[in-house]
N, C-alpha and C positions, 0 to 999 in steps of 0.2 A: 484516599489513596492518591500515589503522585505518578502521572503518565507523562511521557515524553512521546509527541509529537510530528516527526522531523517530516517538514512539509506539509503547508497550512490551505493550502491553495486547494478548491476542489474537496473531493473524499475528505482529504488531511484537515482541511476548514470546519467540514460539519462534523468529521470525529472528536475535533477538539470542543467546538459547541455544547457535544450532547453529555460529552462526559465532563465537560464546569457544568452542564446544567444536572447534574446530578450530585454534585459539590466537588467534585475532583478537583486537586490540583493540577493544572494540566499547562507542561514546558514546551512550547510550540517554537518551532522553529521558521522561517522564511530564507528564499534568496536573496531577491531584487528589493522590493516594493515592503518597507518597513510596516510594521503595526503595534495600533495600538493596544496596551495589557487592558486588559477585562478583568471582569470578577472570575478567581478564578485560571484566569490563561497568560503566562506570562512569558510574550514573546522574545527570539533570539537570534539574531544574524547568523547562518550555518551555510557553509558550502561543503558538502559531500565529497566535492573534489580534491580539494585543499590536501595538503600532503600533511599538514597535524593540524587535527580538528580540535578545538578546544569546546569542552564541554563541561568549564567549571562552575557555569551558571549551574548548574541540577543538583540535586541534594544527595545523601550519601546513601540512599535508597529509593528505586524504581520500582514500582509495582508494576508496570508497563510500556513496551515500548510498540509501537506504531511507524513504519517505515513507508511511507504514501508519496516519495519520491519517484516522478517516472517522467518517461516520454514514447509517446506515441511517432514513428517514421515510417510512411507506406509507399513501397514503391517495388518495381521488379525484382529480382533477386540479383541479375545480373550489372544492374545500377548500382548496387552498395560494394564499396570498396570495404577490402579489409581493416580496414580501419574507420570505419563507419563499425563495423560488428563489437572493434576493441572499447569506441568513446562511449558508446551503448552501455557494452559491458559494465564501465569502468562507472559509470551513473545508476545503474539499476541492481547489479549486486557487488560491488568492489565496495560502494556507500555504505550499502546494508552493512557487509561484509565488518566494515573498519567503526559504525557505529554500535553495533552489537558487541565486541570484542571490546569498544572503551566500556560501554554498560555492562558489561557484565558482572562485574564486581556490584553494580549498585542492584545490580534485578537479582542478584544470589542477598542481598542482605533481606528478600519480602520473603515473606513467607509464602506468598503466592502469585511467581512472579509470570508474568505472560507475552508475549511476544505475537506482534500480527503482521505477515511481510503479504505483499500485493502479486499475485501473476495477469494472465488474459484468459479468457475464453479460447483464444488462439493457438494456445499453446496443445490442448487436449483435441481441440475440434480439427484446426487445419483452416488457414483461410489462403488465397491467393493475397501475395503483396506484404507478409507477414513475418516475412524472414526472420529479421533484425530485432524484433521485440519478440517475439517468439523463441527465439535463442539466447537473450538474455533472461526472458521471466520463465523458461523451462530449468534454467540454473536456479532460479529461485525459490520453484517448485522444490529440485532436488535439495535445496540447500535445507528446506522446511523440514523435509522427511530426515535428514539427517539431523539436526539439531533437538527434532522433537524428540530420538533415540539417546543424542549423547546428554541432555541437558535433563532429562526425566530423573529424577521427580521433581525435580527444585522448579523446574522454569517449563512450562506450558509453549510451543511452537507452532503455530498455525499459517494457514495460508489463504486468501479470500482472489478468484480469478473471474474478474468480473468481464459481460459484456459492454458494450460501448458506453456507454456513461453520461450524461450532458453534464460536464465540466469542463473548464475552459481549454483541459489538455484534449478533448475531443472537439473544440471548436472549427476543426476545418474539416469533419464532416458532418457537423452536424448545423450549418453556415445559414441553413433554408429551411422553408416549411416542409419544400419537398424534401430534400436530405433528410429532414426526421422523420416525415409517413414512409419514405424508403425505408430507411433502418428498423421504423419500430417494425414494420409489416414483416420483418424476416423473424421474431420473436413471435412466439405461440399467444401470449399475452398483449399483442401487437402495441408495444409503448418503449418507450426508452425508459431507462433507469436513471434514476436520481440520485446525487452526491449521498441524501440522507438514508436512502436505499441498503449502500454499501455502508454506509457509517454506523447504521443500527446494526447489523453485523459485528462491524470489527469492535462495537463497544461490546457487544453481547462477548465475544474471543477474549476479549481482553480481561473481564469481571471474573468475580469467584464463581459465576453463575456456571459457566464453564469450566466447572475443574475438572470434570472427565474425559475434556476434547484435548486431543494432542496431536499432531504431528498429520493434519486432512488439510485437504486443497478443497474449499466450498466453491461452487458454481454458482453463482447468481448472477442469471442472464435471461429472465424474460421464459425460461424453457427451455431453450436454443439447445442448450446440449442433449438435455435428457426426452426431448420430444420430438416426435418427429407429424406433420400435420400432412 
């Protein structure tokens, strides 16, 4: 099967991993920092921003697509300008947004085609300092439930809202030994989650294995939502 990728870094790195090591073709994208093709993974210069994205590296059929583009900004609510809310925006669902609409055509030619977009914990929970990412991945949330309606039966839509993460998009809090015994200690399972955590996930989302799941926001966070100690 052929997966696309877009964002290699963190989560987007070990989903593209798991699913060459299961023999997928799998079209990975990056920013900045180029790489090298693997067995299996064959990388591609993409910015989400870009006003026409060019995506004639991929073949004329998608079994999958994976969207693990994000960023992480914590700070009072009163410190982000509206325009801090719109660049957010325009990165975490306008991207999705404008990569999903080019694919579409190629994820309507599989026969079983599936689709996995990323939220937070924060969006369902509530945290202090969470404004800004919390209001673009709650669009993302809705945007899940909505496609998983209009695109049924053909295309499978999901959504994986993970808590903190040790990947490099959580490196500035999770900087120290104590920064991670803080963080894990607020999860029922007291530990931080791992890239491969979420990535066994969204490969599971993405397979035939999952042909019953549509249109759910999965919580994988240590507990954190569903328990309370």
């Amino acid at each position: 099967m052929e997966y696309l990728v877009v964002g290699t870094n963190g989560i987007g790195g070990a989903l593209a991993t798991q699913l060459a090591e299961k023999n997928h073709k799998v079209f990975g994208t990056y920013l900045q920092h180029s790489k090298t093709n693997t067995n299996n993974i064959e990388y591609h210069p993409l910015n989400v921003l870009d006003e026409n994205i060019d995506i004639s590296f991929l073949p004329e059929k998608l079994d999958g697509l994976a969207y693990c583009v994000g960023s992480i900004q914590l700070k009072p609510f009163q410190r982000f300008s509206a325009n801090d809310f719109i660049q957010d925006y325009q990165l975490q669902v306008v991207g999705a947004v404008k990569l999903l609409q080019l694919c579409l055509p190629k994820l309507k030619q599989s026969q079983q085609a599936s689709v996995v977009l990323f939220s937070t914990i924060a969006v369902q929970t509530g945290f202090n300092f969470h404004s800004l990412v919390s209001a673009s991945k709650g669009a993302i949330e809705g945007l899940t439930k909505a496609l998983a309606a209009e695109w049924a039966p053909a295309i499978r839509v999901n959504c994986i809202a993970p808590s903190i993460t040790n990947t490099t998009l959580a490196q500035n809090f999770l900087s120290t030994p104590e920064k991670i015994e803080l963080n894990a200690q607020r999860h029922p399972l007291k530990k931080i989650g791992a890239a491969t955590d979420v990535a066994n996930l969204a490969s599971f989302l993405l397979s035939p294995e999952s042909s019953w799941i549509t249109g759910q926001i999965f919580h994988i966070d240590g507990g954190m939502s569903s328990i309370k100690l």
